[in-house]
C-alpha positions in Angstrom: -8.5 34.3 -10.6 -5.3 31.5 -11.4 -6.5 28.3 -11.6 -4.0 25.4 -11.1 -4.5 22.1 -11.7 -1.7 19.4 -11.3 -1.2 16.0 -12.3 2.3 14.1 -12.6 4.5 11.1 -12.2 5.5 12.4 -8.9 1.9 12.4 -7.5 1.0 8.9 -7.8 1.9 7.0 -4.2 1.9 3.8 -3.5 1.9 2.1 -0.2 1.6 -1.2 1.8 0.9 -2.7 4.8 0.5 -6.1 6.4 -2.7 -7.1 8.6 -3.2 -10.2 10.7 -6.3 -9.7 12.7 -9.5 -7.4 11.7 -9.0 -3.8 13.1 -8.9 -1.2 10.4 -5.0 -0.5 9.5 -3.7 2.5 7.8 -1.6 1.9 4.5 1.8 3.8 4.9 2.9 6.0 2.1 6.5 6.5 2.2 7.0 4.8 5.7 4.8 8.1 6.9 2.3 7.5 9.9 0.5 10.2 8.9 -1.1 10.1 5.9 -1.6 11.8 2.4 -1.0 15.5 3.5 -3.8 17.6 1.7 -2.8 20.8 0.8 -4.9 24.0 1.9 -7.5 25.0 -0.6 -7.5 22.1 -3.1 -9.7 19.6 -3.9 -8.6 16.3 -5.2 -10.3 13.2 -7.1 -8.9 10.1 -6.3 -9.1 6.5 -8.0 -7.5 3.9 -6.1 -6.4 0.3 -6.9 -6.1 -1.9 -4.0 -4.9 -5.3 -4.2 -4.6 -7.8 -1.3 -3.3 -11.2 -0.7 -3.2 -14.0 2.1 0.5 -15.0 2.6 0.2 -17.6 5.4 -2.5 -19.5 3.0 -2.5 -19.6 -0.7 -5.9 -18.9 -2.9 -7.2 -16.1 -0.9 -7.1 -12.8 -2.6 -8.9 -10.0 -3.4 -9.3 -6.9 -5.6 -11.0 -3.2 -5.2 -11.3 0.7 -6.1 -12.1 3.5 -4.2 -13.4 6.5 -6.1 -14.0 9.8 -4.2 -13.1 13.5 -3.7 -11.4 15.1 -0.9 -10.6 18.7 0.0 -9.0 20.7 2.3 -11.0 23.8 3.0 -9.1 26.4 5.4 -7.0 23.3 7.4 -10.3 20.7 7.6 -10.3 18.1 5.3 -13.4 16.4 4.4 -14.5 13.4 2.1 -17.0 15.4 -0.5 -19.9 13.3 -0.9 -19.6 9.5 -0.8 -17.1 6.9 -1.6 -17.7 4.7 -4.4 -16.2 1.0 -3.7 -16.1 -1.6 -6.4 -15.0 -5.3 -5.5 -13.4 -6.4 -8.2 -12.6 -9.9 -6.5 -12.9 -11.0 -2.8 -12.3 -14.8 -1.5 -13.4 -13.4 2.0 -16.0 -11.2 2.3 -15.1 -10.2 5.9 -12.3 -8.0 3.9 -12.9 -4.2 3.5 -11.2 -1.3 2.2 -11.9 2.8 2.6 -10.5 6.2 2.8 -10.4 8.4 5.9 -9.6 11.6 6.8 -7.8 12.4 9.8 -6.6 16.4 10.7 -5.3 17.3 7.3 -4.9 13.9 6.2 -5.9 11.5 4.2 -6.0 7.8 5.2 -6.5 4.6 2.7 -7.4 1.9 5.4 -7.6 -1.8 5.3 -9.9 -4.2 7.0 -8.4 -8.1 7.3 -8.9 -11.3 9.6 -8.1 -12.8 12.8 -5.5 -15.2 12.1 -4.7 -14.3 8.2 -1.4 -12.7 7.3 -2.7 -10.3 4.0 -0.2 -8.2 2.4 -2.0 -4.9 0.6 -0.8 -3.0 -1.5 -1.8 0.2 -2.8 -1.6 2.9 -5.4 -3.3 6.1 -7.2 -2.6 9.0 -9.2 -3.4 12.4 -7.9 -5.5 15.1 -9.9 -5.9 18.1 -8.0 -6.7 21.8 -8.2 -7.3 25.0 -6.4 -8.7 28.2 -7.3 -5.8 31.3 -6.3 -6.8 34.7 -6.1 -4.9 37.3 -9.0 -2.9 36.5 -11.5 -2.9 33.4 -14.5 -6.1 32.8 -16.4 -6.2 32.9 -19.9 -8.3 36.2 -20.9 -6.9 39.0 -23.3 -6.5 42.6 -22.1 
């Protein structure tokens, strides 16, 4: 069995969006609606700095991570487990962050308030890997 795991410069997105009221708002990643495509059979940890900031107002600001895993088994993606959030800073509480999947998908959301204009940004790196069948491995003959 090949074993592949992958981690580079070119897998660490970063993505922003603008809220003004308090419905959950995806973060776009290269102007995509879609998401963070997860490829078939992999299974991927993620660590992911969000920073926020009121622009209509000054002093509000805030500051989290997200740690989780997510895989895509046979085209169904799936959070493994629970998220881990840590608030780092948050002027309102009313403020949230968290990851969704959506079809193959993956989804960092952002939670603001009626009335405030907050610019988040986002960014991760991606560690993945996925188990192949034949070849690779490292055992003598």
């Amino acid at each position: 069995m090949g074993i592949t795991i992958t981690y580079g410069a070119a897998a660490h997105p970063n993505g922003e969006v603008q809220t003004t009221d308090d419905s959950w708002t995806d973060v776009l990643f290269n102007n995509s609606a879609t998401g963070l495509v997860l490829e078939t059979d992999k299974t991927y940890v993620f660590e992911v700095d969000i920073v926020a900031r009121r622009t209509n107002v000054s002093y509000e600001a805030a500051g989290y991570k997200l740690q989780f895993v997510a895989e895509n088994y046979s085209d169904t993606c799936s959070i493994v487990g629970s998220q881990t959030k840590t608030v780092i800073t948050e002027d309102d509480p009313s403020w949230d962050v968290q990851a969704a999947v959506s079809g193959t998908s993956l989804k960092i959301q952002v939670l603001g308030a009626v009335d405030k204009t907050i610019l988040w940004s986002v960014s991760f790196p991606i560690f993945e890997v996925s188990a192949g069948v034949g070849g690779g491995g490292s055992g003598s003959s």
